[in-house]
VOPAGU-2260 file (C-alpha; in pm, 1 decimal, decimal comma):
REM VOPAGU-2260
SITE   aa  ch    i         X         Y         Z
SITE  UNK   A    0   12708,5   14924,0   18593,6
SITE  UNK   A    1   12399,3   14797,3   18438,8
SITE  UNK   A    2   12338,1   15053,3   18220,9
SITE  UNK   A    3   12658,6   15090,9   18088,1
SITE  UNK   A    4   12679,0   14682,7   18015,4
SITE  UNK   A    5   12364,3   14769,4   17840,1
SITE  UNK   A    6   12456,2   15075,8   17647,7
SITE  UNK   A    7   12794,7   14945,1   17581,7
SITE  UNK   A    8   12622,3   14600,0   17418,3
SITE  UNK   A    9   12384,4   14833,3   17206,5
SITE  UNK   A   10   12687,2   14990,4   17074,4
SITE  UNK   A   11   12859,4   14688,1   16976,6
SITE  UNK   A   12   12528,9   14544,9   16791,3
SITE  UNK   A   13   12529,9   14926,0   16608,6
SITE  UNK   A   14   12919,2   14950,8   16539,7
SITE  UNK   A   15   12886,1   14556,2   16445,5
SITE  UNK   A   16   12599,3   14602,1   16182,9
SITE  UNK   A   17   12770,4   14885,7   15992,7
SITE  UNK   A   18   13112,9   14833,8   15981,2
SITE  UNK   A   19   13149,4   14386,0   15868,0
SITE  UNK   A   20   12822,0   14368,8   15737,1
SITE  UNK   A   21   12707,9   14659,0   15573,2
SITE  UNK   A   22   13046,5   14820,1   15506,6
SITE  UNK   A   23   13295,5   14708,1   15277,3
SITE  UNK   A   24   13559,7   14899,9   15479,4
SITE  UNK   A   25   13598,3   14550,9   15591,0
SITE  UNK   A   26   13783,2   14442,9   15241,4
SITE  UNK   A   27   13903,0   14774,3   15149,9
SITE  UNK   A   28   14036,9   14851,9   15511,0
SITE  UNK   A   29   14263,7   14483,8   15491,3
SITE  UNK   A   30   14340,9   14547,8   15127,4
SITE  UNK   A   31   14513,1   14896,7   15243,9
SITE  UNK   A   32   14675,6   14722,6   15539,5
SITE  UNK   A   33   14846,7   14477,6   15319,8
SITE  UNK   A   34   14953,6   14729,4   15031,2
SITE  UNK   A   35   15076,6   14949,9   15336,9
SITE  UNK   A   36   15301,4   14705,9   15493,9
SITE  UNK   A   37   15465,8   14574,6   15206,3
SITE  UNK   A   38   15605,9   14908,8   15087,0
SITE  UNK   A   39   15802,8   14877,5   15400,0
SITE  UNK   A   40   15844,5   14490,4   15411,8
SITE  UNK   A   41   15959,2   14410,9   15026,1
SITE  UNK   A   42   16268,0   14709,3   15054,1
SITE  UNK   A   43   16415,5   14568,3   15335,3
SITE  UNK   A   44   16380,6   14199,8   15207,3
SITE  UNK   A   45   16616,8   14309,2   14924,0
SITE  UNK   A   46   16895,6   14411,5   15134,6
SITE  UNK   A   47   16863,3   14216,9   15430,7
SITE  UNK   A   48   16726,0   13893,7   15255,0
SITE  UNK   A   49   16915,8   13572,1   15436,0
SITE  UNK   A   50   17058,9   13773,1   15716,9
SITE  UNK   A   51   16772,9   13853,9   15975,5
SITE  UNK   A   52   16794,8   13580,3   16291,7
SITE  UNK   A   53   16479,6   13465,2   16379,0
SITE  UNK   A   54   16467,9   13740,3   16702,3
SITE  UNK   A   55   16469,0   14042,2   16435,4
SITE  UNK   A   56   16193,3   13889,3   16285,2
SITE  UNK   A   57   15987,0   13856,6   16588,2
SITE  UNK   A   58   16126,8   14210,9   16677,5
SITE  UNK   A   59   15946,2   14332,5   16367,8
SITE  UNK   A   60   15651,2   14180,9   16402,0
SITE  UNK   A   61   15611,4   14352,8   16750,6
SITE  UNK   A   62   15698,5   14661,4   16642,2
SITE  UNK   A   63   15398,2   14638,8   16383,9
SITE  UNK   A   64   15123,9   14477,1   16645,5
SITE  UNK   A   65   15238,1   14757,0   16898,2
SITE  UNK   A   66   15178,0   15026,4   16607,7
SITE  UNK   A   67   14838,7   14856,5   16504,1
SITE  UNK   A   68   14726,8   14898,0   16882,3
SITE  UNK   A   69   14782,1   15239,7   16871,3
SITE  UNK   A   70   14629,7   15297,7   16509,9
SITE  UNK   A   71   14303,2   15120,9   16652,9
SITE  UNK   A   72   14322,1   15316,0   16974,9
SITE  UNK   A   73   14289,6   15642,7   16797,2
SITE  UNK   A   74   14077,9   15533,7   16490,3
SITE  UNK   A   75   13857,0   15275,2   16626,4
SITE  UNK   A   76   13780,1   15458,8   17014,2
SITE  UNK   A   77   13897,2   15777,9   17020,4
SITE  UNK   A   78   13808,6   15919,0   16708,7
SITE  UNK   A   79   13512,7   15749,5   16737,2
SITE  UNK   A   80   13377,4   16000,7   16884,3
SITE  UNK   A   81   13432,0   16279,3   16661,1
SITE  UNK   A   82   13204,2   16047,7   16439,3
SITE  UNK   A   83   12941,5   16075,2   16628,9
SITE  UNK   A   84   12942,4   16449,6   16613,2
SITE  UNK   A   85   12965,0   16461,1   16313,1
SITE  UNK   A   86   12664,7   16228,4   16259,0
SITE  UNK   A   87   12496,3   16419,9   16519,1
SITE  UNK   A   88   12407,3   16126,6   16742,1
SITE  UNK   A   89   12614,8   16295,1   17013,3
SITE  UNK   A   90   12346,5   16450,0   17110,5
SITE  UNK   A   91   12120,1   16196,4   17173,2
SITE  UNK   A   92   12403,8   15984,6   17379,6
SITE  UNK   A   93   12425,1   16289,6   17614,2
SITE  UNK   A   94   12034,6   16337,2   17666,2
SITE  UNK   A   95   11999,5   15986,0   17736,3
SITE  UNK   A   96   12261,3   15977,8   17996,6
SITE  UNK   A   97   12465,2   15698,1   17858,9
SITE  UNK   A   98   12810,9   15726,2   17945,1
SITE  UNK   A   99   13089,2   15818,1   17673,5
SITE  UNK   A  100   13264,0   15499,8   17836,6
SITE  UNK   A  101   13023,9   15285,6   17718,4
SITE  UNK   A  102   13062,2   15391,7   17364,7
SITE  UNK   A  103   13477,9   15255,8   17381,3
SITE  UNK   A  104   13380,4   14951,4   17569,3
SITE  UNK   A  105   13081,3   14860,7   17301,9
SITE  UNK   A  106   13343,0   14855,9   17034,8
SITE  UNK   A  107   13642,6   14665,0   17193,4
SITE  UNK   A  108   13540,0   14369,5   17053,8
SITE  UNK   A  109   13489,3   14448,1   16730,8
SITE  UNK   A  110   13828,1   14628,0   16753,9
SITE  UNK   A  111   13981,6   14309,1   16872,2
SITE  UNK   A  112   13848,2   14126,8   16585,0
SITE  UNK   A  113   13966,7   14366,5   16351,9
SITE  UNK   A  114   14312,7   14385,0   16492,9
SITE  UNK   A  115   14374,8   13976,0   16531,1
SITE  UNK   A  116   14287,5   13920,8   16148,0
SITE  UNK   A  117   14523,6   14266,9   16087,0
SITE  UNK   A  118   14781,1   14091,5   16263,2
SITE  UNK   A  119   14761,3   13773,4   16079,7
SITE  UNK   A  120   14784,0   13990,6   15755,6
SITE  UNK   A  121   15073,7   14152,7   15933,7
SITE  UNK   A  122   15235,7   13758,4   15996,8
SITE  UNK   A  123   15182,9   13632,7   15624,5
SITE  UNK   A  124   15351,1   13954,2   15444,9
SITE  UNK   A  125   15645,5   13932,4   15709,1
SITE  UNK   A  126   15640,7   13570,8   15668,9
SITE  UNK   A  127   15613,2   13573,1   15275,6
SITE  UNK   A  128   15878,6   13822,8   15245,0
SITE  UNK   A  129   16130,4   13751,6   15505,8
SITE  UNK   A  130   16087,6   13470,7   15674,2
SITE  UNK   A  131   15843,0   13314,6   15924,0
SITE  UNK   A  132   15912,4   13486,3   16278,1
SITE  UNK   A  133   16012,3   13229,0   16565,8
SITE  UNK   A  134   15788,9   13344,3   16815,8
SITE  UNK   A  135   15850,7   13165,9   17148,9
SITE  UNK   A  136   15737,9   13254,2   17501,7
SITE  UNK   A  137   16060,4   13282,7   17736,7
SITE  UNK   A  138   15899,8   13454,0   17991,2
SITE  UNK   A  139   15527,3   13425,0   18013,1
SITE  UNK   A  140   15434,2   13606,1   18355,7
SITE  UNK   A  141   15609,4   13942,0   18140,3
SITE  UNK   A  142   15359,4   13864,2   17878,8
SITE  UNK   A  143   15071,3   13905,4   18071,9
SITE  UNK   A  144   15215,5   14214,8   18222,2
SITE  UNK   A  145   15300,2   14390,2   17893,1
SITE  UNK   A  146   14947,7   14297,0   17728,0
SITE  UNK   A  147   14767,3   14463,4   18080,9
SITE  UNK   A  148   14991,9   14729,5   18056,0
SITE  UNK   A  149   14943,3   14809,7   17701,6
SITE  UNK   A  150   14582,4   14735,4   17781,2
SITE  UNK   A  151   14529,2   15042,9   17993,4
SITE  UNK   A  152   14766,9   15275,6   17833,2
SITE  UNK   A  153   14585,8   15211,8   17514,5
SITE  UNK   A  154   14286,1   15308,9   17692,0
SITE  UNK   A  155   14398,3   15573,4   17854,0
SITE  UNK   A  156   14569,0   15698,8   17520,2
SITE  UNK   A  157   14225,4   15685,1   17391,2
SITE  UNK   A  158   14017,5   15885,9   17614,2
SITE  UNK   A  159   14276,5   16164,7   17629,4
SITE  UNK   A  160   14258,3   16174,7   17283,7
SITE  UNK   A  161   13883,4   16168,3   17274,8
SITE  UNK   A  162   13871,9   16452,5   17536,9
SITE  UNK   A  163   14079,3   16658,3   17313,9
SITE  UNK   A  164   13858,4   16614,8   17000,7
SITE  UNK   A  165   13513,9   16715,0   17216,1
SITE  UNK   A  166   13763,2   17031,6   17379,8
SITE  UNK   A  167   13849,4   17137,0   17012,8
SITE  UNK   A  168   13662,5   16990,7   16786,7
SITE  UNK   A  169   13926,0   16935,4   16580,1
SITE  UNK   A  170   14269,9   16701,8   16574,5
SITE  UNK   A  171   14576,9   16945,8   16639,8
SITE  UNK   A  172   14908,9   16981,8   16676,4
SITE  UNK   A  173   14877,4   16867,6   17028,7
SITE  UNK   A  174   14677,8   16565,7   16950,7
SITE  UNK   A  175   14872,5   16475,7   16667,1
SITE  UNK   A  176   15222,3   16512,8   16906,2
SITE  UNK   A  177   15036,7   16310,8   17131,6
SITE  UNK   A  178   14850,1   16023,9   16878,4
SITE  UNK   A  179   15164,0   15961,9   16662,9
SITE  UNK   A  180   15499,5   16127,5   16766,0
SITE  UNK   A  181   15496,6   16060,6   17137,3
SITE  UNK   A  182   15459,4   15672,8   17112,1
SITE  UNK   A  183   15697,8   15599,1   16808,0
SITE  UNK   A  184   15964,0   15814,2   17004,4
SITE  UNK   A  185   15915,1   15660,8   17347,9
SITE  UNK   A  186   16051,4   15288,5   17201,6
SITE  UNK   A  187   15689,9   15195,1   17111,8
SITE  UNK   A  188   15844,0   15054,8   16773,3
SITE  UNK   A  189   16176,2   15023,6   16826,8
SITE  UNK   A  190   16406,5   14875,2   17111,3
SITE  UNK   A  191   16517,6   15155,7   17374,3
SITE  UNK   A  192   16863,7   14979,4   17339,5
SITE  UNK   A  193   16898,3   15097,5   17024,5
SITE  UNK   A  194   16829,5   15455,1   17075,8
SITE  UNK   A  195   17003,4   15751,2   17225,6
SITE  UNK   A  196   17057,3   15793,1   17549,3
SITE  UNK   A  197   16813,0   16097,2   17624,9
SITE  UNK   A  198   16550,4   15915,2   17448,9
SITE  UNK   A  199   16613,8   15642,9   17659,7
SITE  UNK   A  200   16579,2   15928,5   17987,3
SITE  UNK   A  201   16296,5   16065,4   17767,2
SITE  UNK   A  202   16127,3   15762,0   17712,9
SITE  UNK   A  203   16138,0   15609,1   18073,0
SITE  UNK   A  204   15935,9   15978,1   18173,6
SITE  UNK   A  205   15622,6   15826,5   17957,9
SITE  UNK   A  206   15387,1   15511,1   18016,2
SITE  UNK   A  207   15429,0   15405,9   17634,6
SITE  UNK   A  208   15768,3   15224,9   17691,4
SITE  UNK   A  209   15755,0   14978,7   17901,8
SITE  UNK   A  210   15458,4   14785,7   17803,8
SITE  UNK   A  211   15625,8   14765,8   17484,6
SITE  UNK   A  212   15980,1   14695,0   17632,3
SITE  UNK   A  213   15804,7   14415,5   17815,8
SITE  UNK   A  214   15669,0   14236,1   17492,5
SITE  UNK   A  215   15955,1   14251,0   17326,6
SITE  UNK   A  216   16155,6   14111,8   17648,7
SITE  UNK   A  217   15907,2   13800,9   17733,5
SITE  UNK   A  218   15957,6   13675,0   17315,1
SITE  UNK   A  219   16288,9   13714,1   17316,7
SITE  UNK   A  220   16366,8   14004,7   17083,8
SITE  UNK   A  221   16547,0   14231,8   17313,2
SITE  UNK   A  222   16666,0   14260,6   17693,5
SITE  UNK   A  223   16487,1   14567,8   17909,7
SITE  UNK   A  224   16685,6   14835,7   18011,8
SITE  UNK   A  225   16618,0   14794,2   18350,0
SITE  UNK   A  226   16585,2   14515,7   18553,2
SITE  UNK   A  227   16217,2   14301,9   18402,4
SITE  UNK   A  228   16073,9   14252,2   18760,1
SITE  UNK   A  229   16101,2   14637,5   18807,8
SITE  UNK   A  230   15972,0   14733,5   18453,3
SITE  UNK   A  231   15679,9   14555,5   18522,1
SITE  UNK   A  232   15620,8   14698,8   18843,9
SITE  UNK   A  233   15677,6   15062,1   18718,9
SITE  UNK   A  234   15502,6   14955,4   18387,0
SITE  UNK   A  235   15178,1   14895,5   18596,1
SITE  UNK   A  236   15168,5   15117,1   18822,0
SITE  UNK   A  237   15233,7   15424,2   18575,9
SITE  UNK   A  238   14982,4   15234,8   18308,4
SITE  UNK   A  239   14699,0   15246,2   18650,8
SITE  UNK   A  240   14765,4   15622,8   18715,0
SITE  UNK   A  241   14781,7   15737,3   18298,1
SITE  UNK   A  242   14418,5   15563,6   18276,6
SITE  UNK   A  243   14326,0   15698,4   18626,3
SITE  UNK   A  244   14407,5   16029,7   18448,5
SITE  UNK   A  245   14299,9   15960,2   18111,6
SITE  UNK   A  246   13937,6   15886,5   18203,9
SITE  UNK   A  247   13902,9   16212,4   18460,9
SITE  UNK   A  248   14038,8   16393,3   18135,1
SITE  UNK   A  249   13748,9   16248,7   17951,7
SITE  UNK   A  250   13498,6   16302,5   18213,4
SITE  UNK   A  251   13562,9   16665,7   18230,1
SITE  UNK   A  252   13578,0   16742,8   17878,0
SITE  UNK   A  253   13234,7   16570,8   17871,1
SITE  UNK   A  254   13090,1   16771,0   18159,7
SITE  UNK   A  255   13258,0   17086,1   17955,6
SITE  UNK   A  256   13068,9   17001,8   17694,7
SITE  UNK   A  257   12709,5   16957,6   17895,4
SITE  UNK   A  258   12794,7   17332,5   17996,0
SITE  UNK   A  259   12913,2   17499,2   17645,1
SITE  UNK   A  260   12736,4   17288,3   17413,7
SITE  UNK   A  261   12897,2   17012,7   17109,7
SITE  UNK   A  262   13163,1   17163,7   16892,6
SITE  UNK   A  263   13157,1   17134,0   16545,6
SITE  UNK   A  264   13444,8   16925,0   16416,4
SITE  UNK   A  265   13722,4   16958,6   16141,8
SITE  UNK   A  266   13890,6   16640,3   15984,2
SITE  UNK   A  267   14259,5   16859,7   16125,8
């Protein structure tokens, strides 16, 4: 446990240095954000301008923190690692015997960082353009439970999706299905209670939902399809077993790799 603390600290000092202080990604990446979300905000405050309740507001505010998660999950952790191969540093993790683990865990915080000011960018262009969102806590022990939830299957989102890129070397079809598809269709973005009913079937089958069904249930934006107490329980427990999974994904793709040697990557 030492050594990971230790790797995963050297990692955050490394990922730290290059990306805020001697990137400008910082500027540029926030810039992009911004531009990005207001193609989608500004159309819908011309048509709907007056008319969203507070709730829909909140609801759509969600619905762009849960997507950030994801989009940090797969850029910031995941992906991360077909950077490294890339710079051919890889290499040099694996003869050293630092875990891959440590590499996710030494940029968490920076991630975090990057995501709260993302989300306050997210707040001001929702605010600016349709209103300030009434964000109010009705039920905070679901809160906790959606965050943990979304916690671990963000995590466990991430290593499958790291496996994957040191299997292939490249991001597929598969990983693509997996990175984008899956958790937009599983009520990531959008209420379950407003979709079909075999994506609602469909959707219950996967970990993504009900992390995100919880959120949107403890601020008020939408009731869960089933009963809270037993979407939490489910939520957890299936979050637990998809990060149980995720990381023996990771761990054999990594012990794969000791045997057949680092794959050269492709950006698809």
């Amino acid at each position: 446990m030492k050594k990971l603390l230790h790797s995963a600290r050297a990692v955050l000092v490394a990922y730290f240095t290059a990306e805020l202080i001697r990137s400008k990604g910082l500027a540029y990446g926030f810039l992009s954000l911004a531009v990005w979300l207001s193609m989608f905000i500004v159309p819908a405050s011309l048509f709907a301008k007056g008319e969203i309740m507070h709730s829909a507001l909140t609801g759509i505010l969600v619905g762009i923190s849960v997507f950030l998660a994801y989009n940090t999950a797969t850029w910031d952790w995941a992906l991360l690692l077909r950077w490294l191969i890339q710079l051919e540093v890889l290499e040099y993790v694996m003869a050293s015997g630092s875990s891959i683990v440590s590499h996710y865990l030494g940029t968490i915080p920076v991630s975090i960082a990057w995501y709260s000011i993302a989300l306050g960018v997210a707040y001001t262009i929702v605010s600016v353009f349709l209103g300030p969102p009434n964000i109010t806590v009705v039920d905070p022990l679901a809160l906790v439970a959606g965050i943990c939830s979304l916690m671990l299957v963000l995590l466990a989102y991430s290593f499958i999706l790291g496996g994957t890129v040191l299997s292939v070397g490249s991001a597929g079809p598969i990983l693509e299905f997996i990175a984008w598809i899956l958790p937009v269709a599983t009520g990531s973005i959008t209420p379950l209670a407003f979709m079909p009913k075999p994506i609602q079937i469909f959707a219950y089958l996967t970990p993504f939902s009900y992390p995100a069904e919880l959120l949107r249930y403890s601020l008020g934006v939408s009731s869960t399809l089933l009963d809270p107490g037993l979407t939490a329980i489910i939520g957890a427990s299936y979050s637990a077993v998809f990060f149980t999974a995720g990381l023996l994904y990771l761990n054999h793709q990594v012990r794969k790799l000791l045997r057949e040697g680092i794959r050269s990557v492709a950006l698809f």
